[in-house]
GUVO-188180 format. One record per residue: chain; residue in one letter; residue number from 0; x, y negated, z of N, C-alpha, C, O in turn. Coordinates in pm, 1 decimal, always signed. Layout:
BEGIN
R ch aa   i      n_u      n_v      n_w     ca_u     ca_v     ca_w      c_u      c_v      c_w      o_u      o_v      o_w
R  A  A NUM        X        Y        Z        X        Y        Z        X        Y        Z        X        Y        Z
...
//
This chain:
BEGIN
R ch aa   i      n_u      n_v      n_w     ca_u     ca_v     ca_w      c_u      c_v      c_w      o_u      o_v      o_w
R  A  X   0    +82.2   +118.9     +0.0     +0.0     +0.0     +0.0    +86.6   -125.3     +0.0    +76.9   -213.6    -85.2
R  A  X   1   +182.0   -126.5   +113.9   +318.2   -254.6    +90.8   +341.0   -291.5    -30.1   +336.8   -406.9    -72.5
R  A  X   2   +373.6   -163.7   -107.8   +455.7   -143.2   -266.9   +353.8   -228.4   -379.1   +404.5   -304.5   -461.5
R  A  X   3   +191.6   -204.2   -371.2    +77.5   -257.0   -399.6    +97.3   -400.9   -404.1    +96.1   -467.8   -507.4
R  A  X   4   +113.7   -440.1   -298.4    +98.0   -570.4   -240.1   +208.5   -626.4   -273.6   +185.2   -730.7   -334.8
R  A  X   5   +374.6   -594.4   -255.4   +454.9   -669.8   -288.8   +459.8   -669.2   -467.9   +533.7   -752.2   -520.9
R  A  X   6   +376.7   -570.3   -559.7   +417.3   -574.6   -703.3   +326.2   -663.8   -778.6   +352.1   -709.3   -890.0
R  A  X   7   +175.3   -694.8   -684.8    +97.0   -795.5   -702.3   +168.7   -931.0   -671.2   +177.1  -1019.9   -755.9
R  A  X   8   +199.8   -937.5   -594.5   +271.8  -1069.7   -534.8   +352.6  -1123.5   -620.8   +332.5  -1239.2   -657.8
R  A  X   9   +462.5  -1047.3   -670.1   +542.6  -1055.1   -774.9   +498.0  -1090.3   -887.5   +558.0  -1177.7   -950.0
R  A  X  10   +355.3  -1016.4   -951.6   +309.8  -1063.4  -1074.9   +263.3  -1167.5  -1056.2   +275.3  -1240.1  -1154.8
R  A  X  11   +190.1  -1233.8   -934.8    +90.0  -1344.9   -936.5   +239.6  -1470.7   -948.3   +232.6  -1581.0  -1002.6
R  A  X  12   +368.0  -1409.0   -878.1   +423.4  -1543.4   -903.4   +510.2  -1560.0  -1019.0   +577.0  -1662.5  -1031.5
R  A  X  13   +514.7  -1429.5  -1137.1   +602.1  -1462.4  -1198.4   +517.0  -1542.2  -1343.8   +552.7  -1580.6  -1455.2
R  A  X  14   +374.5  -1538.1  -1257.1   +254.2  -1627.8  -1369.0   +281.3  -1750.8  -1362.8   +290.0  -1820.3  -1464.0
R  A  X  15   +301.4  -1802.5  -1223.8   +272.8  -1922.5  -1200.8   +395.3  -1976.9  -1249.0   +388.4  -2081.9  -1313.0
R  A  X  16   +541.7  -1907.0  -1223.2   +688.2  -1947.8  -1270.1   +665.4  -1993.1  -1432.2   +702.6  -2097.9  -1484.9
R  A  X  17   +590.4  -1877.3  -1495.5   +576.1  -1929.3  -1629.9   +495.5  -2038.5  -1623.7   +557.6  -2144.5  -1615.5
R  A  X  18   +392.5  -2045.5  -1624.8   +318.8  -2183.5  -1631.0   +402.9  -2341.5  -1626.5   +381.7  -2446.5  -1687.1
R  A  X  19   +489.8  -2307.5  -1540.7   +647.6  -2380.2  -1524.5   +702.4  -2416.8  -1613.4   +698.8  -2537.8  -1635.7
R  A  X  20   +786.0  -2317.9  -1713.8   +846.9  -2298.4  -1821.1   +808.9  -2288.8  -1913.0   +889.2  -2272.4  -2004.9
R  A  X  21   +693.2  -2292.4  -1936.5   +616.4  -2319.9  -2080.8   +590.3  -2434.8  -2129.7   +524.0  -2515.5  -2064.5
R  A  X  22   +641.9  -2465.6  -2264.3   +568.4  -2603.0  -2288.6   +444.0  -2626.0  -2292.1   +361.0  -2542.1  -2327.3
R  A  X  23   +412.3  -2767.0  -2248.3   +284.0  -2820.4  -2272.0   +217.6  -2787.1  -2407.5   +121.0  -2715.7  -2434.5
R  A  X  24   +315.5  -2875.3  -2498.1   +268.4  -2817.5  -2634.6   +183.9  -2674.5  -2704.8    +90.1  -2664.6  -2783.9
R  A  X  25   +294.6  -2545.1  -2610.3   +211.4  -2463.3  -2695.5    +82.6  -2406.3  -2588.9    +52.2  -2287.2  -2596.2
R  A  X  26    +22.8  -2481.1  -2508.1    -94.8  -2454.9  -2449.4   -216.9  -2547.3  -2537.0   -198.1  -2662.7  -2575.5
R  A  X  27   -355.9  -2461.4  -2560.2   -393.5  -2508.4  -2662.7   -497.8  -2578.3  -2528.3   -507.4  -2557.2  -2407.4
R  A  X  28   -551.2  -2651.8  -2607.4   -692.0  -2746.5  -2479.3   -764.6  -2604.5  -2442.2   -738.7  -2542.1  -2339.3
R  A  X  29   -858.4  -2562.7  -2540.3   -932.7  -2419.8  -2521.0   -859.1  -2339.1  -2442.0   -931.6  -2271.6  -2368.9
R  A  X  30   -752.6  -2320.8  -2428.7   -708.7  -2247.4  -2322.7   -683.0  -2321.2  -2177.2   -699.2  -2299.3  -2057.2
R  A  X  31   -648.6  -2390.0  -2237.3   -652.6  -2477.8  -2015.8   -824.1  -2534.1  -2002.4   -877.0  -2541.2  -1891.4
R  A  X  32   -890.5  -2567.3  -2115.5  -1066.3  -2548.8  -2052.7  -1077.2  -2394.4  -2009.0  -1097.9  -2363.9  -1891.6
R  A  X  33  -1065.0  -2318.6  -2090.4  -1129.1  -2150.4  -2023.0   -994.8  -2111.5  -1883.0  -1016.0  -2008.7  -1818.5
R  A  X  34   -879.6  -2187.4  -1849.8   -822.3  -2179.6  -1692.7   -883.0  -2241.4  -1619.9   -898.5  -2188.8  -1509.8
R  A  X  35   -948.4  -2383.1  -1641.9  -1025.4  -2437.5  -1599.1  -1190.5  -2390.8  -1519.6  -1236.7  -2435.1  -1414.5
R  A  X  36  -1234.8  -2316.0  -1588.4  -1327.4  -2274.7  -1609.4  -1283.8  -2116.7  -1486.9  -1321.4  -2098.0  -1371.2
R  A  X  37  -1225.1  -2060.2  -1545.0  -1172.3  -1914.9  -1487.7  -1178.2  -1952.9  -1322.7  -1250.5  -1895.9  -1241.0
R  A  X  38  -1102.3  -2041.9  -1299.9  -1050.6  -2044.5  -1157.0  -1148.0  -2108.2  -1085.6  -1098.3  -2129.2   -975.0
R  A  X  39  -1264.1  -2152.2  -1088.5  -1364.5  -2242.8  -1052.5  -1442.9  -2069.8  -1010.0  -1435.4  -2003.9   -906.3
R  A  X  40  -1515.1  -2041.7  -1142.6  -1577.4  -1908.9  -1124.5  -1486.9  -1769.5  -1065.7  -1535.5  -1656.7  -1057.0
R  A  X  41  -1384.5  -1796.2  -1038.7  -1326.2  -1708.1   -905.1  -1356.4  -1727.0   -799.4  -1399.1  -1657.0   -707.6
R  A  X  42  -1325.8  -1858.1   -816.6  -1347.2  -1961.0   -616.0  -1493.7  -1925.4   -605.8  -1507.7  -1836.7   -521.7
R  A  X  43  -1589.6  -1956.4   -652.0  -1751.2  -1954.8   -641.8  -1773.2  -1791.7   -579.2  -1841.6  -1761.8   -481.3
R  A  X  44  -1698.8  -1704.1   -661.6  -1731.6  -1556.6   -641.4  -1691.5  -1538.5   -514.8  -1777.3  -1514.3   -429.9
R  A  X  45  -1541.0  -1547.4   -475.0  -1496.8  -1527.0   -378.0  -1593.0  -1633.8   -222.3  -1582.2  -1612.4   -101.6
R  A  X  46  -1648.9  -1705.0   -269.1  -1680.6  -1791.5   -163.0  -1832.9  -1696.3   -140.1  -1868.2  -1643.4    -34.7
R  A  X  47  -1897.5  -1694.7   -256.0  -2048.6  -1572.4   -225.6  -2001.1  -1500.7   -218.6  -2091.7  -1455.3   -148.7
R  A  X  48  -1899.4  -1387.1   -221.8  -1881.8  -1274.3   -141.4  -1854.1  -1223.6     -2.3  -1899.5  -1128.1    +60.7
R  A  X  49  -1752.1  -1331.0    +30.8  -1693.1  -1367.7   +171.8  -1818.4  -1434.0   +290.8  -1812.4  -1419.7   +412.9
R  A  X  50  -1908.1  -1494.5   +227.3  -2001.8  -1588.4   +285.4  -2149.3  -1504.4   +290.4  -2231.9  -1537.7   +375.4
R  A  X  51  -2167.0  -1437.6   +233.1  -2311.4  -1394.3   +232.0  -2348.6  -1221.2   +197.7  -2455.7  -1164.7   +175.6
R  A  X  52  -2172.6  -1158.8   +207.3  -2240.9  -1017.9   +261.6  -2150.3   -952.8   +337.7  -2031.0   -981.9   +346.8
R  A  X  53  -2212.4   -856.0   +398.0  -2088.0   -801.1   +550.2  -2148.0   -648.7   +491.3  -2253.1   -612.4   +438.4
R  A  X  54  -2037.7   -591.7   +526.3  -2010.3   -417.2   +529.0  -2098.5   -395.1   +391.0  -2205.8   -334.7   +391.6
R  A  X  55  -2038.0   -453.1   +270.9  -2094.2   -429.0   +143.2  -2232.4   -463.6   +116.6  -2276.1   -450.4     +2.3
R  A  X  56  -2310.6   -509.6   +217.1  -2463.5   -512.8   +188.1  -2487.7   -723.6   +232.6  -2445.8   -781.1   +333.0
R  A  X  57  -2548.9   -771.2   +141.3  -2584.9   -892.6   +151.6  -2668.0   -952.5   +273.0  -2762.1   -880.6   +306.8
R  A  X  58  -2652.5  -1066.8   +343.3  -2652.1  -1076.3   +485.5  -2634.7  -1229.3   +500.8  -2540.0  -1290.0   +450.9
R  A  X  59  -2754.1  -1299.6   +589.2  -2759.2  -1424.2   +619.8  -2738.6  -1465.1   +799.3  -2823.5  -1480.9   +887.1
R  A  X  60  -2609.4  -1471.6   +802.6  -2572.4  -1511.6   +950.4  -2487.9  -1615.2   +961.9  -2488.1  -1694.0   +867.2
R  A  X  61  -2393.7  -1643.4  +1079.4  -2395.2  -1753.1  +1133.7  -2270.6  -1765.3   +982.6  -2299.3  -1872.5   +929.4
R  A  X  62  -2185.3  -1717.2   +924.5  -2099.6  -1767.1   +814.9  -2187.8  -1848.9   +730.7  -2172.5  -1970.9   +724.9
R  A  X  63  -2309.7  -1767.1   +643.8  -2399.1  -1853.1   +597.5  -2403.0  -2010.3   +613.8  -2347.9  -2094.3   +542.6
R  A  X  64  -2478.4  -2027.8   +720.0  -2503.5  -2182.5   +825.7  -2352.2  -2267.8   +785.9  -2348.5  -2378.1   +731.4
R  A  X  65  -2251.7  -2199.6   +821.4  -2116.2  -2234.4   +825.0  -2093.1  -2297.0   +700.0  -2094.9  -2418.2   +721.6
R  A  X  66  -2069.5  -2272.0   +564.8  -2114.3  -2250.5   +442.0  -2200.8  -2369.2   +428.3  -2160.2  -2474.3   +378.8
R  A  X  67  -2333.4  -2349.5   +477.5  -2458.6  -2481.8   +414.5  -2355.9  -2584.3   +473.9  -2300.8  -2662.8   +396.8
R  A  X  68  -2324.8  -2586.8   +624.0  -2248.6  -2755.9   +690.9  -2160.0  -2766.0   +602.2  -2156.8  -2877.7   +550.5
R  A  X  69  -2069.4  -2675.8   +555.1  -1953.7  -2750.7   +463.1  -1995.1  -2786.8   +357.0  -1912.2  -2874.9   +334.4
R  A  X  70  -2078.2  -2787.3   +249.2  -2168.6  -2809.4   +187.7  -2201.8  -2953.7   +142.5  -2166.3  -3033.6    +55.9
R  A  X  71  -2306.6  -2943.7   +268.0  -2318.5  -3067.9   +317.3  -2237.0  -3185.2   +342.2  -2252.6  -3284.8   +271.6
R  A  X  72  -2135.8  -3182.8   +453.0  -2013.7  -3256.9   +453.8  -1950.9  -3281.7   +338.7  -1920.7  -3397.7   +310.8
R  A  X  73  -1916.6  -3159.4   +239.4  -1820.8  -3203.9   +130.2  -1884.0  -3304.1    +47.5  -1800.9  -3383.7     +3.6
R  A  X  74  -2041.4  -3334.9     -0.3  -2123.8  -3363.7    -75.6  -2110.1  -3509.5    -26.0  -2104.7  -3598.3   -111.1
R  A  X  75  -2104.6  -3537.2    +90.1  -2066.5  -3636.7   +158.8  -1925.5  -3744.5   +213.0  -1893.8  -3832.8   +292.7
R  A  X  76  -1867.5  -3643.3    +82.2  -1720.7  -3715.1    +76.8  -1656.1  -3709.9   +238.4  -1610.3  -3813.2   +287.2
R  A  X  77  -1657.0  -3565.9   +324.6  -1633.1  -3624.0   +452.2  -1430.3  -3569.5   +426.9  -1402.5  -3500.7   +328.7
R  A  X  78  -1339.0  -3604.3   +507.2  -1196.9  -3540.9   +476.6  -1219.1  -3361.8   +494.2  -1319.7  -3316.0   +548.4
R  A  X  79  -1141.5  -3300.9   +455.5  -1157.4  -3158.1   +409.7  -1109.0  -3079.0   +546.8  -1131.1  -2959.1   +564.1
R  A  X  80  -1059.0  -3140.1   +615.4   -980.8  -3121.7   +794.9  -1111.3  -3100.5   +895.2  -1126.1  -3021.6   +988.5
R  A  X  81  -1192.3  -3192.0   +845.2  -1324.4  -3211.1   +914.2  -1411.8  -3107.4   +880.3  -1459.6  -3029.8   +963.0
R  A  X  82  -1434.7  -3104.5   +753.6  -1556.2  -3011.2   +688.4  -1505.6  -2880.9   +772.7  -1593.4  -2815.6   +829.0
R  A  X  83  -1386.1  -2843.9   +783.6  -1339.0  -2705.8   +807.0  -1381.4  -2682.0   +939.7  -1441.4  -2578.9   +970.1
R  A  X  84  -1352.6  -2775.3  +1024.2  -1339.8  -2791.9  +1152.1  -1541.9  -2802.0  +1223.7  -1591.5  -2733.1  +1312.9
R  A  X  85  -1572.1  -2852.0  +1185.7  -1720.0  -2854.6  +1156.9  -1799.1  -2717.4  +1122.9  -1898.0  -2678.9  +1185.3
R  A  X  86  -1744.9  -2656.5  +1023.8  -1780.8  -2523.1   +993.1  -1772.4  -2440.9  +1050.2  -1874.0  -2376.0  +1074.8
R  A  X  87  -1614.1  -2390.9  +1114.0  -1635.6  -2333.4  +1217.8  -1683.9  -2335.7  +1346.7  -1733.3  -2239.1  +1404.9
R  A  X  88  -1666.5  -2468.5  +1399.6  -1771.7  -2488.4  +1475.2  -1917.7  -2490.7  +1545.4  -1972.7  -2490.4  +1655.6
R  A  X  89  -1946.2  -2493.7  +1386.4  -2086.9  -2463.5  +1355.3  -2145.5  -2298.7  +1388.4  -2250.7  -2276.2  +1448.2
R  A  X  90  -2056.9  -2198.2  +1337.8  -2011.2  -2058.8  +1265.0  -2025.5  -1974.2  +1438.0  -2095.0  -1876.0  +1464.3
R  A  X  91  -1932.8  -2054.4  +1535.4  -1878.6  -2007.6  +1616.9  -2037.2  -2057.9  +1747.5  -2096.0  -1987.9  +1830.0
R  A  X  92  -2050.7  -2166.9  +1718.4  -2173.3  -2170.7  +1822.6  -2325.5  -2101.4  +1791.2  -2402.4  -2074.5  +1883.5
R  A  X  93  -2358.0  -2076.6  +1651.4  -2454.1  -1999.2  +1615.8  -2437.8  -1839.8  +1656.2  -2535.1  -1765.0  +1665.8
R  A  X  94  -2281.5  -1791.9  +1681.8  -2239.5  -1651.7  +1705.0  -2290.7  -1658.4  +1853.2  -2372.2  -1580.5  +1902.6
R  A  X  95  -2226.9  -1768.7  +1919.2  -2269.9  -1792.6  +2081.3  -2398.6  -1787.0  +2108.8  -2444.2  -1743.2  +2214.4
R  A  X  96  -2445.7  -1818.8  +2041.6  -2585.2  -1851.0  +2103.0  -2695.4  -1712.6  +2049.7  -2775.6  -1686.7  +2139.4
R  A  X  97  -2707.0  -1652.0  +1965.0  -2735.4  -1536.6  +1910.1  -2663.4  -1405.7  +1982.0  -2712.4  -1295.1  +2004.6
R  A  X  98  -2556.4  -1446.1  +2004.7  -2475.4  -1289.6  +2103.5  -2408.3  -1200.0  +1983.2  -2390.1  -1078.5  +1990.6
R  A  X  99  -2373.8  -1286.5  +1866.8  -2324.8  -1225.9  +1766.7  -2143.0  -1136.0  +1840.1  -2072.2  -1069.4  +1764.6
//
């Protein structure tokens, strides 16, 4: 599993090294719109997966709530230190108070 993890690691950075060393030039627009595009609809996935299901099955608890406040805050231009801080906060007193 280490071996897994360190040969991923390796590939993810020898992407980003290139991205480095490549000219601007031969990146076409259509391709930095569809990176554009790619990495947005990762973040979104990863954020509904992490946020709204537990032990493989879909699930509205205190992460949820956590989730709507940051939401909220971000929509609201609040600093990103805050939103976080807020969220868990939020996350952690809904667990308290429920007996999560």
């Amino acid at each position: 599993m280490i071996l897994i993890v360190l040969a991923a690691s390796a590939a993810v950075y020898s992407w980003k090294l290139f991205g480095y060393l490549i000219p601007q030039t031969w990146i076409s627009a259509g391709f930095r719109l569809f990176a554009d595009r790619v990495t947005t609809v990762l973040l979104a996935a990863l954020v509904g997966v992490q946020g709204f299901t537990a032990a493989g099955e879909y699930s509205l608890d205190a992460k949820a709530v956590g989730l709507g406040v940051a939401a909220l805050l971000l929509a609201l231009r609040v600093p990103y230190i805050l939103v976080i801080i807020a969220a868990a906060l939020t996350a952690a007193a809904i667990r308290a108070a429920l007996g999560f």
